[in-house]
N, C-alpha and C positions, 0 to 999 in steps of 0.2 A: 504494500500500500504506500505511494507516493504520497508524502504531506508538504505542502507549502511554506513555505515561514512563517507567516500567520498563523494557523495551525499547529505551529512547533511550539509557539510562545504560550498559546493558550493554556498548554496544560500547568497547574502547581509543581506537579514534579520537576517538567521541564524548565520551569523560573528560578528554580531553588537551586539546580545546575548552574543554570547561566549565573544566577546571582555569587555561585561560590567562584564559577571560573573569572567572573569580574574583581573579586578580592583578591584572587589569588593575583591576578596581572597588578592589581595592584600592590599589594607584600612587594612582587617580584621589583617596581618599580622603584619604591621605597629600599629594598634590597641595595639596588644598583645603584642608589645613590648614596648610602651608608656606605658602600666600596670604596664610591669615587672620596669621600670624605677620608678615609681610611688611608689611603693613598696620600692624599693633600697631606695630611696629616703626618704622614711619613719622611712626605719630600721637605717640608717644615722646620721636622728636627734634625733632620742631614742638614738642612740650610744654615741653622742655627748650631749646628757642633762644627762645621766647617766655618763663622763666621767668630765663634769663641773659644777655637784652638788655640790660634794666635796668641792670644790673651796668656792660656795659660803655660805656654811650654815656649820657649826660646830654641833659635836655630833653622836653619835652611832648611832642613829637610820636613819642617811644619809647614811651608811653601805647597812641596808637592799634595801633602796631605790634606792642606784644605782645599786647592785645587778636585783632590778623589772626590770630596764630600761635597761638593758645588754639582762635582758632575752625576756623580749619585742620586743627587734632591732632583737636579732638571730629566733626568731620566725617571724616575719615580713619577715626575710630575706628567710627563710625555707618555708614559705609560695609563697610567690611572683615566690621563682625558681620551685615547685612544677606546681603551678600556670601557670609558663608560659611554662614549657613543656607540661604538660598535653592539653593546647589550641593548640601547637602548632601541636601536635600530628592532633587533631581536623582537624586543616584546613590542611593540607598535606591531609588527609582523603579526604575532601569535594574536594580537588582539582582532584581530580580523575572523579570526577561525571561529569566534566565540558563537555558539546557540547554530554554528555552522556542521551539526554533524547527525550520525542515524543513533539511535539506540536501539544496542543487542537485547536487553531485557524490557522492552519496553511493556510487551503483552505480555510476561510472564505474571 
């Protein structure tokens, strides 16, 4: 039996689906944004230990070392926004699918 969209929404069951697969996109939203923070957050305190080495240790070879931690933080930071468009891409995608499918157990 072929059902419509219309049709598909009508039922309780079937809204109480859609309604979970819509939280769920959004958790996953909310997800991928506590990453991307995660990430910031990361490349922050690489920014800020490469910026207060200096400070504590004397000598050339602190040079090279805050130079690592500079390049650490902007990679961390170049990742995470990488990172969180490409997810977010993702779930815009899946959110399309949503109230878009058949049900195996429907007439059981």
């Amino acid at each position: 039996m072929e059902e419509t969209k219309g049709e598909q929404i009508n039922s309780p069951f079937k809204k109480d689906l859609i309604l979970r697969e819509e939280l769920a996109i959004q958790r996953t939203f909310l997800a991928n944004q506590s990453t991307f923070l995660s990430f910031l957050r990361s490349s922050m305190y690489f920014l800020v230990a490469g910026l207060s080495v200096n400070k504590l240790v004397d000598g050339n070879e602190v040079v090279i070392f805050e130079y690592i931690l500079f390049v650490i933080s902007g990679l961390l930071l170049v990742v995470g926004i990488i990172n969180y468009f490409r997810n977010h891409k993702k779930i815009k995608q899946s959110k399309i699918h949503i109230g878009d499918y058949k049900f195996k157990y429907e007439n059981k």
